[in-house]
C-alpha positions as a Python dict, from the first residue, in 0.01 Angstrom:
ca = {
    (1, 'X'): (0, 0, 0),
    (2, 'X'): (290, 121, -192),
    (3, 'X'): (322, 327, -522),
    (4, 'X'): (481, 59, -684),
    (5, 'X'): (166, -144, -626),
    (6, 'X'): (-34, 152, -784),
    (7, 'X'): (153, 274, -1028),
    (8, 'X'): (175, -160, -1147),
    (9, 'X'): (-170, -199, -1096),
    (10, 'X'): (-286, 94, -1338),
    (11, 'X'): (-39, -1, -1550),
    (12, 'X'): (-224, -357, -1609),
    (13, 'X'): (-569, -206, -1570),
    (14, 'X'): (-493, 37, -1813),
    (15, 'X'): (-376, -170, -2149),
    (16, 'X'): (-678, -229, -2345),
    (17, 'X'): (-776, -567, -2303),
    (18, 'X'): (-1104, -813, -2290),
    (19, 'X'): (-1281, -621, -2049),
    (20, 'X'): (-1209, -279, -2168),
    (21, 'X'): (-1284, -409, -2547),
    (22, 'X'): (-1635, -472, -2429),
    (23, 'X'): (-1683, -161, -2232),
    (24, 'X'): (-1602, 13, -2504),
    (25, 'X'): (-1805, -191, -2763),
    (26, 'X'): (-2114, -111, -2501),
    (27, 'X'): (-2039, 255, -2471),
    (28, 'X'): (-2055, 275, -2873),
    (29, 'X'): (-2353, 77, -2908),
    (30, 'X'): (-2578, 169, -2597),
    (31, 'X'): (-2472, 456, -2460),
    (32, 'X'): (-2317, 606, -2152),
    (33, 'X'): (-2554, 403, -1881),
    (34, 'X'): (-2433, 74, -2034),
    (35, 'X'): (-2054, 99, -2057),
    (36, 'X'): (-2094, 219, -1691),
    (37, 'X'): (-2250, -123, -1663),
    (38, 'X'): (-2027, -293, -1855),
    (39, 'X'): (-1732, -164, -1637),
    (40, 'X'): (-1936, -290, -1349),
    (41, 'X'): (-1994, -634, -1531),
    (42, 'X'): (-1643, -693, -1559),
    (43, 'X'): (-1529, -577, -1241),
    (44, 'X'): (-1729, -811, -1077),
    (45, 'X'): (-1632, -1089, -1294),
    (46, 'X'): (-1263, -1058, -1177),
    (47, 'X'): (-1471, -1168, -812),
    (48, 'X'): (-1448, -1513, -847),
    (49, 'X'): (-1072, -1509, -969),
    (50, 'X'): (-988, -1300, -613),
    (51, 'X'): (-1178, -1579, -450),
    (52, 'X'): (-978, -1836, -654),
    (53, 'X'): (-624, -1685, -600),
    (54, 'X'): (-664, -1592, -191),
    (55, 'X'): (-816, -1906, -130),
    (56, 'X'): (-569, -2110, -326),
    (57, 'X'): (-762, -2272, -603),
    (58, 'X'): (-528, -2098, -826),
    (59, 'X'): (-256, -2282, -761),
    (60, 'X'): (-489, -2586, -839),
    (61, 'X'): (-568, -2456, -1156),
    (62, 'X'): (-250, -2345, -1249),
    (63, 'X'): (-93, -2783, -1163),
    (64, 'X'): (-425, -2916, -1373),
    (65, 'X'): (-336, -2885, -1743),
    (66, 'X'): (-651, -3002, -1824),
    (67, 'X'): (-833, -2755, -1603),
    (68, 'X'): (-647, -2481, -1719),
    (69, 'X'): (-773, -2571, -2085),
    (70, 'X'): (-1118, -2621, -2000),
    (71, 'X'): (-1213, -2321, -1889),
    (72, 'X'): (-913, -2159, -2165),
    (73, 'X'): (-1108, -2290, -2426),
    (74, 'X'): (-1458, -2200, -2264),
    (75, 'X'): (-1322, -1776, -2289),
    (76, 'X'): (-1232, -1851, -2629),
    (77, 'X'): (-1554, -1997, -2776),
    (78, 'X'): (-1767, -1719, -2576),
    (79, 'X'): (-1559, -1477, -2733),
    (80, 'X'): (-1572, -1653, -3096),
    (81, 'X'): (-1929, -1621, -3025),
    (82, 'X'): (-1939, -1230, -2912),
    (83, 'X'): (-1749, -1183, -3247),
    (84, 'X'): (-1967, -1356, -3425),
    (85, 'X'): (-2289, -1161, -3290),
    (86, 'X'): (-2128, -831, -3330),
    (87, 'X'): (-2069, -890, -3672),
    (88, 'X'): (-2411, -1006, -3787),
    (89, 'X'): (-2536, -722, -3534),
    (90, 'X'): (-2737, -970, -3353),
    (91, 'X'): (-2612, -976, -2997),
    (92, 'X'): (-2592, -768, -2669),
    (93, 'X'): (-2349, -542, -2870),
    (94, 'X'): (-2601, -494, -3133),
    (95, 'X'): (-2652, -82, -3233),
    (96, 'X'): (-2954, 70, -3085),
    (97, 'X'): (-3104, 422, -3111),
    (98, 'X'): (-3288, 389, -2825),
    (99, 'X'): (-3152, 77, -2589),
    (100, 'X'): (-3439, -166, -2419),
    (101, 'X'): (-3463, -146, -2017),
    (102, 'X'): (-3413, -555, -2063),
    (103, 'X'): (-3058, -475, -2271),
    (104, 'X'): (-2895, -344, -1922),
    (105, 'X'): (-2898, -753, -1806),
    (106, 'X'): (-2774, -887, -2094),
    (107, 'X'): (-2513, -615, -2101),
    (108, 'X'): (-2393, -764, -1763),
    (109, 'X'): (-2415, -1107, -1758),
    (110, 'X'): (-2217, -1050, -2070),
    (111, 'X'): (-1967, -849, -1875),
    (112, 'X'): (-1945, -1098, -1606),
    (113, 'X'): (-1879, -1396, -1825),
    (114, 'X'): (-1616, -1191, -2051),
    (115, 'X'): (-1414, -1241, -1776),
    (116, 'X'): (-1494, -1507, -1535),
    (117, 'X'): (-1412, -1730, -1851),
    (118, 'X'): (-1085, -1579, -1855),
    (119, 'X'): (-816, -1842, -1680),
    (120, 'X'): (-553, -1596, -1672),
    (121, 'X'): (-723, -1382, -1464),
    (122, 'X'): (-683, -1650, -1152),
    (123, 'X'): (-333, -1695, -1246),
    (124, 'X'): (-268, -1299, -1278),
    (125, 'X'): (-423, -1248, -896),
    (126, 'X'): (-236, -1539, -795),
    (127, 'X'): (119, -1466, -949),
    (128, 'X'): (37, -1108, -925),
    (129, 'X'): (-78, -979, -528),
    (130, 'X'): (143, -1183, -330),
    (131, 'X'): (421, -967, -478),
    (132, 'X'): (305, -729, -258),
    (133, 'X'): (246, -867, 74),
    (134, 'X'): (573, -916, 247),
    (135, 'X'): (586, -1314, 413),
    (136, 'X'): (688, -1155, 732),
    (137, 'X'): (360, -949, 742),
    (138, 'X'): (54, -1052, 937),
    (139, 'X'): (-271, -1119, 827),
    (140, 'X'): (-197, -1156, 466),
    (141, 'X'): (-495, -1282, 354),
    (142, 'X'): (-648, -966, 480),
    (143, 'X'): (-395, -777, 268),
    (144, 'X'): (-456, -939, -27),
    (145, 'X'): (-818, -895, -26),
    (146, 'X'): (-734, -510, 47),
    (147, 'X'): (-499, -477, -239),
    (148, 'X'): (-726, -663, -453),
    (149, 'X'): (-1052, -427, -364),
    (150, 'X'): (-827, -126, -419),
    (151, 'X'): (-717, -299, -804),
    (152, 'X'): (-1104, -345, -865),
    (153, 'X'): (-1213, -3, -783),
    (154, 'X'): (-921, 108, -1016),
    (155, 'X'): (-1061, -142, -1303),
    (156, 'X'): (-1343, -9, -1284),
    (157, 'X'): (-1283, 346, -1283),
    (158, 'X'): (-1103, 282, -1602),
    (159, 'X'): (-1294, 102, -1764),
    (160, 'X'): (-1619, 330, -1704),
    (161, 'X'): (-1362, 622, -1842),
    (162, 'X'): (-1312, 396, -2165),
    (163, 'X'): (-1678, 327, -2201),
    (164, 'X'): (-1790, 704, -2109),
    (165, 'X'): (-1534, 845, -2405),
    (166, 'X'): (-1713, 586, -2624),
    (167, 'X'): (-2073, 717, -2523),
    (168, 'X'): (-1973, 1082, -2566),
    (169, 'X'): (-1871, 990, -2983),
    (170, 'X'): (-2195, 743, -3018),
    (171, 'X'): (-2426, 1003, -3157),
    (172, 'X'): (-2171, 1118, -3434),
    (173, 'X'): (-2147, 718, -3523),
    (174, 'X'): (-2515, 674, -3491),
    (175, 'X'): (-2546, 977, -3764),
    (176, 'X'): (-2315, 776, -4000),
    (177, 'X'): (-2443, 436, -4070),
    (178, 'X'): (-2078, 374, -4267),
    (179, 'X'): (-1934, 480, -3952),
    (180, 'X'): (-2127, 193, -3786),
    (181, 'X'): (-2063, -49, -4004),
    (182, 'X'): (-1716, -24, -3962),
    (183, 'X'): (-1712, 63, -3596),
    (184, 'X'): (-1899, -330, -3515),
    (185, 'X'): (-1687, -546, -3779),
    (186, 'X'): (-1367, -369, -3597),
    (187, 'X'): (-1542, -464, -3250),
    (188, 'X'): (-1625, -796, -3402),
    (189, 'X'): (-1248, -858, -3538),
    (190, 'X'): (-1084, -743, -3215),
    (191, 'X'): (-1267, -1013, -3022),
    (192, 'X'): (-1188, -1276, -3283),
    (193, 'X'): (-795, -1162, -3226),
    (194, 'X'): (-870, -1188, -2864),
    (195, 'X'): (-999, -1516, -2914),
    (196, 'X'): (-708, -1613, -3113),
    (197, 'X'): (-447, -1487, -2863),
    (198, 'X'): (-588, -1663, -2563),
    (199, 'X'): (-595, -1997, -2758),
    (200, 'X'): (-214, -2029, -2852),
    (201, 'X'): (-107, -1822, -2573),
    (202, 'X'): (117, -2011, -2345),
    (203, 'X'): (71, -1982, -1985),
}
């Protein structure tokens, strides 16, 4: 494992994204508990994109246009929809003083799907970790699924970081309902940009 590979890797896990939007967002709105579960959430939705990329189904994905769209178009109406709920203060986002035991599920099956639905995801694992693993060296799969645990644990320390800053200012939001107010439609707006982005995005 090289620096290079570390210093890439925070690099990428760092810049606020999808995943780090909705840690955030659940930090702000739930507390400390759920933007560690958040974090969690979306770590373990970058899972099945690992899977994807050692296993090769990534380069499938990445040779099917229409495959590629599908599920493209899938991220961007779930996060149309998390905008949507955010802003009418209706959905797993939604501000509470004291959050419901049930909210911690919601919170992350949301997380999960925030990125499992992203495409790019597969294609970043796949494009991304091979980079690393020389052609010459044995057991590469085994490397790549080394690399890729060491990425996750990084994504998720990160993200819990994000989400724990978040918690720490909730209270002083909570005490200004203005504050909170603005605070969701900005939530709401950055996941309709998201949205946006990943729909006229090339590959």
């Amino acid at each position: 494992m090289t620096p290079a590979f570390l210093l890439t890797a925070l690099v990428i896990v760092a810049t606020p994204g999808t995943g780090a939007l909705f840690t955030i967002a659940a930090g702000l709105s739930r507390g400390g508990r759920a933007a560690v579960l958040a974090a969690f959430a979306c770590t373990l939705g970058t899972v099945p994109h690992l899977l994807a990329a050692v296993t090769g189904l990534a380069a499938v994905l990445h040779a099917s246009g229409v495959a590629f769209q599908a599920v493209r178009y899938l991220g961007v109406a779930y996060l149309l929809w998390m905008a949507w709920s955010t802003w009418r203060d209706r959905g797993v986002l939604a501000v509470e003083a004291r959050p419901r035991p049930s909210s911690a599920r919601a919170v992350i099956l949301s997380g999960v799907t925030v990125n499992l639905l992203n495409p790019k995801l597969t294609l970043f694992f796949f494009a991304f970790l091979p980079q690393f693993v020389p052609p010459s060296a044995g057991h590469a799969t085994w490397r790549m699924l080394a690399l890729s645990g060491v990425f996750m644990a990084m994504t998720f320390v990160v993200f819990a970081m994000y989400g724990a800053c978040a918690a720490v200012l909730r209270d002083r939001v909570l005490a200004r309902p203005v504050v909170v107010d603005r605070v969701r439609k900005a939530c709401a707006a950055s996941f309709a940009a998201l949205a946006a982005k990943l729909a006229v995005d090339p590959r």
